[in-house]
C-alpha positions in Angstrom: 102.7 202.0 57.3 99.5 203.1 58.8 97.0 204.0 56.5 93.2 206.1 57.1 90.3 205.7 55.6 87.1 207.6 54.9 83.5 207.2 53.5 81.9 209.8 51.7 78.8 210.6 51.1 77.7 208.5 48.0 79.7 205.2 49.4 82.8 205.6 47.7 85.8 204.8 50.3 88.6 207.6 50.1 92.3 207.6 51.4 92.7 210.4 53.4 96.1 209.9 55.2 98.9 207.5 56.1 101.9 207.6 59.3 104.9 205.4 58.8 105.2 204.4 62.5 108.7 205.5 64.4 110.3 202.3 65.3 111.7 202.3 68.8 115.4 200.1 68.1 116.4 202.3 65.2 119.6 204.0 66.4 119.0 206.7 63.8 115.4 207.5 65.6 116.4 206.9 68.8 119.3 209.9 68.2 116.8 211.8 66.6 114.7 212.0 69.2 117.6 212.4 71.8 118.6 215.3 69.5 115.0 217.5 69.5 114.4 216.7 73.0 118.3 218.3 73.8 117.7 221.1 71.5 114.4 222.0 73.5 116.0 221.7 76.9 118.3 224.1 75.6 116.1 226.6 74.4 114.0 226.6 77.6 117.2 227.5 79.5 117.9 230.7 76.8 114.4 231.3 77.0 114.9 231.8 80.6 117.9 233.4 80.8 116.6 236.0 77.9 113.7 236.9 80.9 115.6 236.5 84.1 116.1 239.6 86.6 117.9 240.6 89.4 118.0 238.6 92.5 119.4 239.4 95.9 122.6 237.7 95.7 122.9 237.5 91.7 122.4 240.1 89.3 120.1 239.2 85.9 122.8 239.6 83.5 125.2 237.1 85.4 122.0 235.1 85.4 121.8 235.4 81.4 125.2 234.2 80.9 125.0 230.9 83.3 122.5 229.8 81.7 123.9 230.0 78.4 127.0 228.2 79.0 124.2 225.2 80.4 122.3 225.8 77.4 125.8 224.9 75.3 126.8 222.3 77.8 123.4 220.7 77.1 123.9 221.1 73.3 127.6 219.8 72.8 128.4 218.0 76.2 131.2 220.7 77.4 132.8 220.7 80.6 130.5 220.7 83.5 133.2 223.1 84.8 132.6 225.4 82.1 129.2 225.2 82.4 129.2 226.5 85.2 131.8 229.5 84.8 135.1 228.1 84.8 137.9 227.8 81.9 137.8 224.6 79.9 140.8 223.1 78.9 141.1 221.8 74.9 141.7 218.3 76.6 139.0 218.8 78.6 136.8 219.6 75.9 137.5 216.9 73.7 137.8 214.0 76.6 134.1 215.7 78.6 131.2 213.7 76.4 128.7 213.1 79.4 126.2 216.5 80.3 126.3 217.1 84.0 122.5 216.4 84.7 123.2 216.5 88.3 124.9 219.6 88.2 121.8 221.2 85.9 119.2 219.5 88.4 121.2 221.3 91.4 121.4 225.1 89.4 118.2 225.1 88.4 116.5 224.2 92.2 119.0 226.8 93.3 117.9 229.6 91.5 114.4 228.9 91.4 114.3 229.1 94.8 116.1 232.0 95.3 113.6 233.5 92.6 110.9 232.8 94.7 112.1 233.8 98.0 112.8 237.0 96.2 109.4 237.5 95.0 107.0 236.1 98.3 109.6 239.0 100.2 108.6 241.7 97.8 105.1 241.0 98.0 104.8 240.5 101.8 104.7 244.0 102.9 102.2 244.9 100.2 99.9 242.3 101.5 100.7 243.5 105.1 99.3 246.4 104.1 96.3 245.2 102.7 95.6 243.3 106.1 96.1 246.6 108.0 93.7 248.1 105.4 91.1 245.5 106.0 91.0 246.7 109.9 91.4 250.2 108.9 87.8 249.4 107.1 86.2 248.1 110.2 86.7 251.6 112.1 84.5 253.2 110.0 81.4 250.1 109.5 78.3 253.0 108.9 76.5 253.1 111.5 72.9 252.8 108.7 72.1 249.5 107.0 73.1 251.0 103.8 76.5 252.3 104.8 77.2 249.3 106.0 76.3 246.6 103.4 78.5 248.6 101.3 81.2 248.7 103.6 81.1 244.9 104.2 81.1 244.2 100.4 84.3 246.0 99.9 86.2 244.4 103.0 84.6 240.9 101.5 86.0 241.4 98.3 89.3 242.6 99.1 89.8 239.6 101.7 89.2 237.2 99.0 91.8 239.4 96.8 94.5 238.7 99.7 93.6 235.1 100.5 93.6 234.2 96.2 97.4 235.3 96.4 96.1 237.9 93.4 98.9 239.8 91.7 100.3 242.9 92.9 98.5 244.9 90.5 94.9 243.4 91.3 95.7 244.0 94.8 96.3 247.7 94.7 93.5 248.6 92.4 90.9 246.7 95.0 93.0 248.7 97.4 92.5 251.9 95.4 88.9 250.9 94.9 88.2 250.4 98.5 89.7 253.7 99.8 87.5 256.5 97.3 84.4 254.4 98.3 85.8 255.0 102.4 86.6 258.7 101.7 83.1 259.2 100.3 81.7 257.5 103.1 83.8 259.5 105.5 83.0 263.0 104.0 79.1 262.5 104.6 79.4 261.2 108.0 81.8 264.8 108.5 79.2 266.6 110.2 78.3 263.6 113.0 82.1 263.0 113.8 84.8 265.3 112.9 87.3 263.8 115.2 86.9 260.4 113.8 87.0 261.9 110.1 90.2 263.4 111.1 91.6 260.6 112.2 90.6 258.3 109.7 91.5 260.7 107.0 95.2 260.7 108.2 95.5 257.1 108.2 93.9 256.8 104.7 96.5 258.8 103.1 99.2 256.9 104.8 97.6 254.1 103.4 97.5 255.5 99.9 100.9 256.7 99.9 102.2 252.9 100.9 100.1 252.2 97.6 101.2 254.1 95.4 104.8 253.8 96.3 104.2 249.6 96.0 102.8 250.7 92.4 105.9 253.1 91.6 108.4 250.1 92.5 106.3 247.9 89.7 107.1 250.5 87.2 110.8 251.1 88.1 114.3 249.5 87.5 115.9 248.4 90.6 119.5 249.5 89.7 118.5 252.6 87.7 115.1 253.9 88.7 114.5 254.8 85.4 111.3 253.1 84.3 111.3 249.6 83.5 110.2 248.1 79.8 107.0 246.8 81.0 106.1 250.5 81.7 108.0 251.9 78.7 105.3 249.4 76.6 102.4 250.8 78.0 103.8 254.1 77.4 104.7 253.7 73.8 101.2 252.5 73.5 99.5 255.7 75.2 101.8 258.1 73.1 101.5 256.8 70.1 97.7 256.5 70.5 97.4 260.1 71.6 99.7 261.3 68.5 97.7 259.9 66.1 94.7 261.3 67.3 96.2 264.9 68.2 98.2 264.6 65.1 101.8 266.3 67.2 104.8 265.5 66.6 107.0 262.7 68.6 110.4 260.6 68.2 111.3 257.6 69.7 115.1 257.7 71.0 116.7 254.2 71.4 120.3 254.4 73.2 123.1 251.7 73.6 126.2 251.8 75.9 129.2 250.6 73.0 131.4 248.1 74.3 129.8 247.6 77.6 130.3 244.0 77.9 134.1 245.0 77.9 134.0 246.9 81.1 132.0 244.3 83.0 134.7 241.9 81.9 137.8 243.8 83.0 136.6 245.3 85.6 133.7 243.1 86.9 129.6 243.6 87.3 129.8 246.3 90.2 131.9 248.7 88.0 128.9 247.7 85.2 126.1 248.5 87.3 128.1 252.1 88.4 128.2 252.8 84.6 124.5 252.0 84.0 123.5 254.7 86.7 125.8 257.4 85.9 124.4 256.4 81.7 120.8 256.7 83.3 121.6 260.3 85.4 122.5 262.0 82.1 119.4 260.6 80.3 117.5 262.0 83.1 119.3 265.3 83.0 119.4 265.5 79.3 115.8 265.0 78.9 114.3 266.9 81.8 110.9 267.9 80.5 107.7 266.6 82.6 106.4 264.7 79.3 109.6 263.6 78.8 109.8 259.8 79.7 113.3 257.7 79.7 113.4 253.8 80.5 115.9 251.6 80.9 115.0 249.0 78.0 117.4 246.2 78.6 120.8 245.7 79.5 122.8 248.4 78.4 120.0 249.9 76.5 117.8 253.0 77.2 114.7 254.4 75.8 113.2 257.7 75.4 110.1 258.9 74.1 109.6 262.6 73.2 106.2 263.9 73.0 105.9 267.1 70.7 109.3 266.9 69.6 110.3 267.1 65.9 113.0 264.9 64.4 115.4 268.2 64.1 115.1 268.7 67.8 115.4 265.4 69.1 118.5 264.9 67.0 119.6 267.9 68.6 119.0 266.6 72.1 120.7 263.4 71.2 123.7 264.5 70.3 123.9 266.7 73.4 123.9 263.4 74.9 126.7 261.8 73.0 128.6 264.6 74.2 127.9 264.5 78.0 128.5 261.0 77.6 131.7 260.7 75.6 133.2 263.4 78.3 132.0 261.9 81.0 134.7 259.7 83.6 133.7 257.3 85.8 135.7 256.5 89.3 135.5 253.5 90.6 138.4 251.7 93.3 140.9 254.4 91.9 140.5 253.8 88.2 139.0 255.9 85.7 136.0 254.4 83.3 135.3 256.1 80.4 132.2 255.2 78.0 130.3 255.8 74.9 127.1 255.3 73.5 124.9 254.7 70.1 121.6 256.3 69.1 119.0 256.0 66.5 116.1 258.0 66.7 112.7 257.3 64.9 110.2 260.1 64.0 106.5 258.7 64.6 105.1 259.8 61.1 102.7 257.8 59.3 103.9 254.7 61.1 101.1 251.8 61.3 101.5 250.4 65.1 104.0 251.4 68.6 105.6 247.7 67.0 106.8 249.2 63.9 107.9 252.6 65.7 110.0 250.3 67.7 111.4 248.7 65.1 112.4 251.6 63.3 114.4 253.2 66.1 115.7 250.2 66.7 117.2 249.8 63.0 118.3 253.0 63.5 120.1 252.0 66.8 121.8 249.1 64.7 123.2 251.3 61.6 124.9 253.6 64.4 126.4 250.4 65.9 127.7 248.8 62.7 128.7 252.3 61.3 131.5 253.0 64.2 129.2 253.4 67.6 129.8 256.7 69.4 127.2 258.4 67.0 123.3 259.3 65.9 121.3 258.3 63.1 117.9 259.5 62.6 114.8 258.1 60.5 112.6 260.6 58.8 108.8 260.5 59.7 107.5 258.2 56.5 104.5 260.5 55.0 
């Protein structure tokens, strides 16, 4: 045992603290270790499949579930086999008691590399645009020392955006920046050049429109176009804000497809996705109001938040949903899918933070699962 030592201030010596040292040859340490470091190793892999998302040639949820059997053959040694998606024999599990660290070496530096194919591709045309941007600029240097110094500044700073590989959303808000300082600059040269303002003005909104679609695909699910939760959190955020300062009314709608894993297992992941856009075209329909905003959350789970909306009335609007949905059939290769969903809705009240709004629809969500699915159940605004 190691022991420490301090000094205080009159001279007296003090213990303070002491380590028993780990020793090295003690089997029981050694598994110990072995033991935390495997359970880590497995969490990293959850922790990854929990935030994955879809690739070109593999979709996020087959992703998830990959990595979990991985995570389990790190964990108990199963089949390499059914580690990687195949059917595991009880004589294979019992006689498999080496982990596959080839195999998990190989997976991983598969999929990381199609993740980052998948995202230099998306990025590429932005940044194409940005370089045709940049020469956009230089058409229209000013032709006085003032013009142009400020001109020269903007093309300066948004080449060092491009060349620092900045993210998508620094890029466009340089981008943004860049092109009301041009327009300004272009409306008081007007009356020297109209053909050039004509010109330039055409190709500025071109530009603009290239922008603001790059910014849109941020925001949206690829499968549904719905918005995605990154844009569904900033909007809780803003609505909630805004509530509590307008003191209106709002309700937080959380909605889960029942037994979805079911029909990606019997009839496989296209007939899944199929389901999820037909779920997200009746949210969209059933919810059609301009302030109106429906997300696809996760999974088989949708969001929607209703601005100036009382509980009564959102229930109302849920239910109509449960009844599009539960009606609704689904063709796909000859066969008829049929579906259901759960909802709990949350009235914002007196609630302290967009977290604990959450929460509460989400409770709500989970009292409709466990009570029989295919239903609603609301939570009262708390005064």
């Amino acid at each position: 045992m190691v022991k420490f030592w301090k000094r205080e201030s009159g001279g007296a010596i003090q213990e303070t603290a002491s380590i028993t040292p780990v020793n090295p040859s003690d089997p029981a340490t050694l598994a110990a270790l072995e033991q935390a470091a495997l359970d880590q190793l497995a969490s990293v892999l959850r922790t990854w499949g929990k935030y994955a998302f879809d690739l070109d040639e593999i979709k996020a949820a087959t992703l998830a579930e990959q990595l979990e059997r991985w995570s389990l053959h790190v964990l108990m040694a199963a089949s390499p086999d059914a580690a990687k998606g195949g059917k595991e024999s009880e004589s294979d599990a019992t006689a498999s008691t080496r982990r596959d660290w080839g195999g998990l070496r190989e997976f991983v530096t598969r999929v990381r590399r199609s993740e980052q194919s998948y995202v230099n591709r998306q990025i590429l045309g932005t940044r194409q645009v940005m370089g045709d941007f940049v020469q956009t600029l230089g058409l229209v240097l000013a032709e006085d020392q003032e013009e142009q110094a400020k001109v020269t500044q903007v093309i300066t700073q948004l080449r060092s955006t491009i060349e620092n590989n900045a993210p998508i959303e620094v890029l466009s808000r340089e981008a943004l920046n860049a092109l009301d300082l041009i327009a300004s600059i272009a409306r008081d040269r007007a009356r020297r050049n109209q053909g050039l303002l004509n010109d330039l003005t055409g190709k500025l909104q071109s530009l603009r429109g290239e922008l603001d679609a790059a910014q849109r695909e941020i925001d949206l699910d690829g499968l549904t176009q719905l918005y995605n939760r990154k844009a569904f959190d900033k909007q809780l955020g803003r609505v909630f804000e805004l509530c509590k300062l307008s003191g209106e009314s709002a309700c937080l709608l959380m909605i889960d497809a029942d037994h979805f894993k079911r029909i990606n297992d019997e009839y496989g992941h296209p007939a899944g996705d199929l389901v999820l856009k037909r779920l997200a075209n009746c949210c969209t329909k059933g919810f059609p109001r301009k302030s109106d905003f429906v997300a696809r959350y996760g999974g088989e789970e949708f969001a929607v938040i209703l601005q100036d909306t009382s509980l009564k009335t959102a229930c109302q609007l849920a239910q109509r949903l449960l009844d599009t949905v539960r009606i609704m059939r689904i063709d796909h290769e000859g066969q008829e899918l049929d579906i259901t969903v759960s909802i709990g809705v949350a009235e914002l009240g007196a609630l302290a933070s967009p977290e604990h709004w959450l929460k509460t629809a989400d409770g709500a969500l989970y009292t409709a699962k466990n009570s029989g699915r295919d239903r609603v159940v609301s939570v009262p605004a708390v005064s």
